[in-house]
Structures are given as C-alpha cells and as structure tokens.
KOLTORSE-956947 format. One record per atom (N, C-alpha, C): residue in three letters; x, y, z. Coordinates in steps of 0.001 Angstrom, whole numbers, padded with zeros to 6 digits, always signed. Layout:
% residues N
ALAXYZ
...
This chain:
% residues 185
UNK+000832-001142+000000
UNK+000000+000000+000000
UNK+000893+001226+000000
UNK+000765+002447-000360
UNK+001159+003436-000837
UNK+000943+004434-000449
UNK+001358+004874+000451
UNK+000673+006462+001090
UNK+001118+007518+000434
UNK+000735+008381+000470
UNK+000872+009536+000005
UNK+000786+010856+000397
UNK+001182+012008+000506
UNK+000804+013272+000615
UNK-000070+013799+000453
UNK-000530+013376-000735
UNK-002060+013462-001487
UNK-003067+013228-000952
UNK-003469+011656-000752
UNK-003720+010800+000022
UNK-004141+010966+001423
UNK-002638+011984+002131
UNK-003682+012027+003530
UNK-004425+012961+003746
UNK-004235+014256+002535
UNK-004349+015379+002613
UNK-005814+015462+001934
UNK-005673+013950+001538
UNK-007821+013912+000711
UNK-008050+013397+001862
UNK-007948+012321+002679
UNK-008221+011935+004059
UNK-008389+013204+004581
UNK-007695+014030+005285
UNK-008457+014830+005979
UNK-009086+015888+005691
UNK-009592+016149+004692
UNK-009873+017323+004146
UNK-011629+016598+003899
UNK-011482+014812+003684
UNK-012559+014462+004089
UNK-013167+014438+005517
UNK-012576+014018+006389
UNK-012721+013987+008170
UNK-013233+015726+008127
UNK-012270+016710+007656
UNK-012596+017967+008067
UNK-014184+018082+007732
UNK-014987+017891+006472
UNK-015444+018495+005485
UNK-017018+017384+006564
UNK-016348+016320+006371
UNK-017721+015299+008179
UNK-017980+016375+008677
UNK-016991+016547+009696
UNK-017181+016857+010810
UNK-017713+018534+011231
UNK-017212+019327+009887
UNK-018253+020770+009772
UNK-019767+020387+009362
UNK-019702+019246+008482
UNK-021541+018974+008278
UNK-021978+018292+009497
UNK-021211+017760+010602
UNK-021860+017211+011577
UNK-022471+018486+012800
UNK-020801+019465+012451
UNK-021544+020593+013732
UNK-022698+021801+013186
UNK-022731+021599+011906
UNK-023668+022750+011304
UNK-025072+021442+011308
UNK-025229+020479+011143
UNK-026405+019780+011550
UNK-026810+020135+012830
UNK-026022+019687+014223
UNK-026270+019730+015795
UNK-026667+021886+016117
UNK-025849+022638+015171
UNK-026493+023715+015026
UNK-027349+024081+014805
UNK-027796+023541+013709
UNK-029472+023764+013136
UNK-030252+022976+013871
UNK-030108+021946+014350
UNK-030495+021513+015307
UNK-031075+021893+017069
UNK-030229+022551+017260
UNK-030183+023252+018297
UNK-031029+024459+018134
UNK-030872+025176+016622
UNK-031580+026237+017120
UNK-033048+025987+016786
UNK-033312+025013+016027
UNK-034616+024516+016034
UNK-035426+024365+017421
UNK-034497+023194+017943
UNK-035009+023217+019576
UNK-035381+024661+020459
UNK-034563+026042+019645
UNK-034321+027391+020805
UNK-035619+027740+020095
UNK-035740+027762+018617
UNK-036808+028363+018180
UNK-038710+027915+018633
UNK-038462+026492+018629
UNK-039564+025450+019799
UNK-039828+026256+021159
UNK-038693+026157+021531
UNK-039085+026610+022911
UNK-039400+028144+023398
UNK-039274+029267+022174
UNK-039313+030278+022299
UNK-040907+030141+021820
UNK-041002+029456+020814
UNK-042564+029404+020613
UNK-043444+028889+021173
UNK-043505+027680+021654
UNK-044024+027366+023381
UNK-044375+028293+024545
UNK-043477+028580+024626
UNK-043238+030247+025920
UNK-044148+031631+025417
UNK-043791+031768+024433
UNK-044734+032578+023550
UNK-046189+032247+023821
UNK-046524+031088+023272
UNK-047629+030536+023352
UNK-048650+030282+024774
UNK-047613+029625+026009
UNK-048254+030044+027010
UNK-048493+031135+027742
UNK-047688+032358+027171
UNK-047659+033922+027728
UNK-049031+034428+026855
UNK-049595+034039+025817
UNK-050572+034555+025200
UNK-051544+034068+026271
UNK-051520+032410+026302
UNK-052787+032099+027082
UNK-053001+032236+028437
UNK-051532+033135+029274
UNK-051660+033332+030772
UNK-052612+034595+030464
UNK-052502+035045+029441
UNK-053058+036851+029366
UNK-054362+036599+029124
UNK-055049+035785+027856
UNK-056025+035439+027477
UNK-056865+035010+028889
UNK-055999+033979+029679
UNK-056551+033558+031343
UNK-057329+034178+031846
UNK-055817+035475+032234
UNK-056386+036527+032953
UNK-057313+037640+032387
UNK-057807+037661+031363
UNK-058882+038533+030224
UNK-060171+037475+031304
UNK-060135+036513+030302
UNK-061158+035479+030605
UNK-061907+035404+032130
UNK-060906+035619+033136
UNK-061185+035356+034490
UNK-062218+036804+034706
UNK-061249+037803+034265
UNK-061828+039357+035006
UNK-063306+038985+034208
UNK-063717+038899+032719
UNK-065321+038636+032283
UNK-065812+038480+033386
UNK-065583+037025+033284
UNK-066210+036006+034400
UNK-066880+036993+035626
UNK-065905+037478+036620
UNK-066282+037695+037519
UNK-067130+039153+037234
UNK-067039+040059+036196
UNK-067347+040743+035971
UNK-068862+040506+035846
UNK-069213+039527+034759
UNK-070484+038810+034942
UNK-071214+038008+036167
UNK-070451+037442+036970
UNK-070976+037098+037644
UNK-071345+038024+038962
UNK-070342+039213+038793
UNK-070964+039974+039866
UNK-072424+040640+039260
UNK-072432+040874+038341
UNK-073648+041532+037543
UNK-075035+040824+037715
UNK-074253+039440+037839
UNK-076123+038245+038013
UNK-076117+038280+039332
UNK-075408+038336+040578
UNK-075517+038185+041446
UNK-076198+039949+042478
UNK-076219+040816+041580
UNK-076709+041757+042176
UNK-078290+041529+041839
UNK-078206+041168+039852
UNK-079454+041133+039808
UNK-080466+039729+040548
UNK-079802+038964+041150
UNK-080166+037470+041713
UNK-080738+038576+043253
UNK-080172+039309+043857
UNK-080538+039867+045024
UNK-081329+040826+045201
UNK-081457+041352+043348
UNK-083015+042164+043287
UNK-084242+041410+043393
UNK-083908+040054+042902
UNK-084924+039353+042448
UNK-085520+038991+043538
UNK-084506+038385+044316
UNK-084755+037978+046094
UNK-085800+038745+046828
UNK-085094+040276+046620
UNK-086646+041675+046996
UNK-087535+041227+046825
UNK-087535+041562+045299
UNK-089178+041415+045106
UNK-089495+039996+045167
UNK-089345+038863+045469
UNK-090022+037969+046051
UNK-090365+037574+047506
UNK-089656+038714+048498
UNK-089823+038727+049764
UNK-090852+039160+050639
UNK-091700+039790+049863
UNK-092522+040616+049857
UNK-093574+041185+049265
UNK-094818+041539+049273
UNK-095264+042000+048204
UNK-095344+044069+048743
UNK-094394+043731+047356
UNK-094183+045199+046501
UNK-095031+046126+045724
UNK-095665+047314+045825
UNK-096640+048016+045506
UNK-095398+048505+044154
UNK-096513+048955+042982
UNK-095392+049781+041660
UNK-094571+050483+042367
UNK-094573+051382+042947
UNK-093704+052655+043615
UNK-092306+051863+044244
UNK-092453+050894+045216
UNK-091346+050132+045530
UNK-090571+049249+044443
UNK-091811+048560+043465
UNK-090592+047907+042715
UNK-089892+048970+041730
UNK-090817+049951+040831
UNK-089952+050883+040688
UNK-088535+051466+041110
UNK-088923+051559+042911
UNK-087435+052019+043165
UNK-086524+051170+043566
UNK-086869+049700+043559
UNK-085950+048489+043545
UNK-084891+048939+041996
UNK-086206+048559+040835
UNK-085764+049247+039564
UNK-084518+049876+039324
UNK-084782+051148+039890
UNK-083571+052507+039315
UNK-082427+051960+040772
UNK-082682+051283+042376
UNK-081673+051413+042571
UNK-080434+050080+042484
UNK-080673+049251+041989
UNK-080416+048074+041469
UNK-079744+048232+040320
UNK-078585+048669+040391
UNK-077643+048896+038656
UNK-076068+048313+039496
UNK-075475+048251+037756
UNK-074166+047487+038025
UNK-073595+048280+036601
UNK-072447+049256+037208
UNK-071808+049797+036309
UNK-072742+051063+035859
UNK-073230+051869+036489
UNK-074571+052511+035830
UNK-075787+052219+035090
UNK-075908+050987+035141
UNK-076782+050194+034698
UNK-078157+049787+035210
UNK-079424+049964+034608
UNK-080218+049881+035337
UNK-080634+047950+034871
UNK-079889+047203+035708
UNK-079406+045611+035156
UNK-080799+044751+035568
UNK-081422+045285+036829
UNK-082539+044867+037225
UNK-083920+044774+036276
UNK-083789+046130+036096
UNK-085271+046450+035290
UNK-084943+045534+033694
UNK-083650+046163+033653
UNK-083547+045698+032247
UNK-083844+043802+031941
UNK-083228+043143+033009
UNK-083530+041881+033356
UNK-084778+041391+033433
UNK-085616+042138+033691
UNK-087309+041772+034195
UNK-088303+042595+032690
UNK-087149+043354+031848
UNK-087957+043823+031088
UNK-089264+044741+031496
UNK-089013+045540+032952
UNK-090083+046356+033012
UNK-090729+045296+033736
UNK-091036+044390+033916
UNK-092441+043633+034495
UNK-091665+043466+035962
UNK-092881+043057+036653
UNK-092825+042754+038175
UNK-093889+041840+038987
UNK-094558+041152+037781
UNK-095516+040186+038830
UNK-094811+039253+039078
UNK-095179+038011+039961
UNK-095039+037691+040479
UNK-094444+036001+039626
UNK-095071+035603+038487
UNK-094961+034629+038102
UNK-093668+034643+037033
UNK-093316+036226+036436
UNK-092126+036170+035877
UNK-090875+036434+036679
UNK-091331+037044+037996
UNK-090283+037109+038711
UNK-089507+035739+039168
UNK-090812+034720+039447
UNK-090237+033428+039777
UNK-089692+032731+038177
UNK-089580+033198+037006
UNK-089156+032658+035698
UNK-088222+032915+035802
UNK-087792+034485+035924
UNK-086431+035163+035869
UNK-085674+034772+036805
UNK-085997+034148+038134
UNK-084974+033822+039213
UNK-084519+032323+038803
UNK-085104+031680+038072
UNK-084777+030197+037762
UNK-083761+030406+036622
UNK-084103+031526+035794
UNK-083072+031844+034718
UNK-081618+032584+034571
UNK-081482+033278+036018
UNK-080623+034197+036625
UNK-079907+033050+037080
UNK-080314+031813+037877
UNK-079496+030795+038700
UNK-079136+030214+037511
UNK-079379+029382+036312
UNK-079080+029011+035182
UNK-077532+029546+034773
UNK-078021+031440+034375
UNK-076486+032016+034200
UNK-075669+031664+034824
UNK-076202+031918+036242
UNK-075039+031854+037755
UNK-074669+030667+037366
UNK-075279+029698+037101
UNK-074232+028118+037183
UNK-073492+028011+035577
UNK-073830+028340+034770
UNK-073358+028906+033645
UNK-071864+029385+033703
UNK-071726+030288+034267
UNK-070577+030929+034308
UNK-069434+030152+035210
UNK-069936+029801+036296
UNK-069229+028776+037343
UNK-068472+027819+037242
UNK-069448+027065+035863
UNK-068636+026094+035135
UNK-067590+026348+034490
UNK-067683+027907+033550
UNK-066769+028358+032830
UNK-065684+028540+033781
UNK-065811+029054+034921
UNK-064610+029854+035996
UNK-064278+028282+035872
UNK-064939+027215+036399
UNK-064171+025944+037073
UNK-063345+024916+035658
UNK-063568+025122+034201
UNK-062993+024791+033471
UNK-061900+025619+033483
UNK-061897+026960+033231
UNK-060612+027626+033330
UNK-059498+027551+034409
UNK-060472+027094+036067
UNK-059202+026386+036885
UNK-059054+024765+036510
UNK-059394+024340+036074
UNK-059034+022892+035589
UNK-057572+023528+034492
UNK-057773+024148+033929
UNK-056776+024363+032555
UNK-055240+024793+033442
UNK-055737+025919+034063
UNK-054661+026800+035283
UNK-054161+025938+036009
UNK-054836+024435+036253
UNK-054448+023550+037209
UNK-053233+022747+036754
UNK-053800+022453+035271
UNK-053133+021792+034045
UNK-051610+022314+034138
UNK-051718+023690+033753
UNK-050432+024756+033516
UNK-049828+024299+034872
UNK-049980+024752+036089
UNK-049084+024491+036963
UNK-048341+023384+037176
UNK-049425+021925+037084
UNK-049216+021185+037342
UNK-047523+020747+036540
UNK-048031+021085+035061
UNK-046818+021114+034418
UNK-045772+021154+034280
UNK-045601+022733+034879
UNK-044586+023531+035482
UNK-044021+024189+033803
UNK-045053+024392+033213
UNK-044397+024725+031758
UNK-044329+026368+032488
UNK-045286+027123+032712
UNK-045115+028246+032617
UNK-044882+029286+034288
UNK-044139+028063+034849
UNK-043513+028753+035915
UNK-044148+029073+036842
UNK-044186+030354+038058
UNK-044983+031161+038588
UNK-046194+032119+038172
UNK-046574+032084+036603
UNK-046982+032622+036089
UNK-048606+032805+036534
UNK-048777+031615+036734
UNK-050545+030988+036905
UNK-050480+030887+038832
UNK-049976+031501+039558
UNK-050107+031525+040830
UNK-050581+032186+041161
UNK-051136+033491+040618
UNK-052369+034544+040974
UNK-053127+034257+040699
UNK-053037+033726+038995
UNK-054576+033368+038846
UNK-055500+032171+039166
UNK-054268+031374+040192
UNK-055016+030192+040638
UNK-055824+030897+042205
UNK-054810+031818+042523
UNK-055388+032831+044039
UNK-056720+032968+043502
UNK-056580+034243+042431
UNK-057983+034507+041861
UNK-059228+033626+041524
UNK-058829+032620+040820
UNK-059964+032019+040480
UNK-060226+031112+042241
UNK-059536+030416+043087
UNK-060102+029881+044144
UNK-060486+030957+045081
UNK-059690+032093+045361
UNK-060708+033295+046210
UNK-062038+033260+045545
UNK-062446+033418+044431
UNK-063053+033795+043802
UNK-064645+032869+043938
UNK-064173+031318+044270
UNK-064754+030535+044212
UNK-065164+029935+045390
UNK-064472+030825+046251
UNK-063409+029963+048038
UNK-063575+028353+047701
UNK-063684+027433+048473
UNK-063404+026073+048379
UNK-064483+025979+046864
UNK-063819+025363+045933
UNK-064554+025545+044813
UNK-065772+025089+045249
UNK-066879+025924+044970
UNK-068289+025355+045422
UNK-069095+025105+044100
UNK-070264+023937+044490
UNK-071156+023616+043683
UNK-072072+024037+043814
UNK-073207+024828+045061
UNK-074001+025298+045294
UNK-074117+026698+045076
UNK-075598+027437+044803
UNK-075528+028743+044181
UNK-075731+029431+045273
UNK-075550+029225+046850
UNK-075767+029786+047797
UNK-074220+030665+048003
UNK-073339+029661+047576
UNK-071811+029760+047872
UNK-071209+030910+046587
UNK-072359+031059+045450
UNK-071980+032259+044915
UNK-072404+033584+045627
UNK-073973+033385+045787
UNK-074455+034918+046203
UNK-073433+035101+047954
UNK-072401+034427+048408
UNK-072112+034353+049101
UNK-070197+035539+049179
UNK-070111+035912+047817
UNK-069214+036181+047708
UNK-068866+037683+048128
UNK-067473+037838+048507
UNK-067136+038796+049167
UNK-067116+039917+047887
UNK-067589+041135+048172
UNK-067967+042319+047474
UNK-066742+043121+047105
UNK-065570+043210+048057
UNK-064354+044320+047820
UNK-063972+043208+047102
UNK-063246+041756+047496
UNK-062336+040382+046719
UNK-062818+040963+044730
UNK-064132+040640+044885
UNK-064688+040757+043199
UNK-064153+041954+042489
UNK-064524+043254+043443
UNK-064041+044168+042598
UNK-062800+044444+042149
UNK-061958+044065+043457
UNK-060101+044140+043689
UNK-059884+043542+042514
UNK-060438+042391+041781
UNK-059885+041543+041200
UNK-060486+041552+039600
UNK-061769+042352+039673
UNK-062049+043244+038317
UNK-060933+044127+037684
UNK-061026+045003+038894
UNK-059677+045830+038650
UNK-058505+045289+038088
C-alpha cells in the first residue's frame, strides 16, 4: 500500500469536510429546539393573558347576576306596591346600569319574577362552570410547570373567587364584594 501526501491530505480534508456537516447539523439543530421553545413560551404567555382577560369577564359577569339574583330575592320577599318595585328598579344597577329592570324587562308580577330567578341561577351556574374549566386548565399549567410562577395569581384569583370551589348557588351569592371588585380591577 502506498501512502501519500495526497492521500492524507484527501483523508483529511474528508474527516474535516464530516465533521463541519456534523456541527452545522447539531447547530441547526439546536436552534430549532431554541426556536420550539421560544414558541411554546410565547404561546403560554398569550394564554396566561387570554386567562387573565377570561377570568376578570367572568367575575365581571358574575358579579352583575348576582346583584341582579338579590333584586330578584326583593321582590319575592314581599309583596311590593309599583312605587317600591320601581325604586328596587332605578336602585339596582351594576356599572350605571339599570341591570334589574332591564332583566325583568319592566315587568314585576309575580310569576315572571319566579321565571327570571330560575333563569338568573341558570347564568349563575353557567358561568361557574366556565370559571371551574378555566381552573381545571390553570391547574393543568401548573401542574406542568411549563409556565412557571406565572398561573399563581390566577389560581389565588380564580379559588378566592370561588373559596373552596363550590357547587351550590348559595356559595356564589355568598361572595365577598371588595375580593370581586379588587380583582375586576
């Protein structure tokens, strides 16, 4: 066999010519993986925000049924002459809103009031579910640990929000008045 100058100098110029296509592969490689994981991160920073959008609704709405759930309560406690439910009416708003009247559409007997309170608890559990899927998801995220400390308020929020997650609609109209708004805000 015959060595050569030539010879080793095609030898390594092959080894060289490997071993740059091996580190420009593990490069592109790599930054594939950086570009993954930047888009991941990305991705759960949209949906911590989207979360926290989603949560404030929620409670936003649910404080709204729960004022009008405690108008409704009035006027079934009692019987109310026009002049009183009237001023149940105008003082019963949420956000400047006259949420009551608008809810009852003006009426006040007695048989739509009991329609509208079956339909008000409907929302109320309506929304509850939504809050308790969105802590199922928040539960998901933590559990993970994909997105860090990120979802630790809004797990505060949504269980203050809920205190021991409850199933009963007593445990909504039950909710603390400053907690809701603090957390509108």
């Amino acid at each position: 066999m015959k060595i050569t100058a030539d010879s080793l100098l095609g030898s390594a110029q092959k080894i060289n010519n490997k071993r740059k296509l091996d580190e420009s592969t593990l490069k592109n490689g790599n930054s594939g993986l950086k570009s993954d994981s930047v888009s991941i991160s990305n991705k759960i920073n949209s949906r911590v925000e989207s979360i926290s959008r989603e949560i404030a609704q929620l409670q936003t709405s649910l404080s709204e049924k729960q004022i009008i759930r405690e108008g409704l309560a009035q006027m079934q406690s009692g019987n109310l002459n026009e002049a009183s439910v009237n001023e149940l009416f105008s003082r019963t708003t949420f956000n400047n809103k006259k949420v009551l009247e608008q809810f009852m559409n003006g009426k006040s007997d007695q048989t739509t009031v009991q329609a509208k309170t079956a339909e008000i608890d409907k929302l109320i559990n309506s929304d509850v579910n939504q809050i308790r899927k969105v802590q199922v998801e928040v539960d998901n995220f933590v559990a993970s640990n994909l997105a860090g400390d990120k979802f630790d308020k809004l797990m505060s929020d949504t269980n203050s929000l809920l205190g021991a997650p409850g199933t009963d609609l007593n445990s909504i109209s039950n909710l603390n008045a400053e907690k809701v708004m603090r957390l509108v805000q």
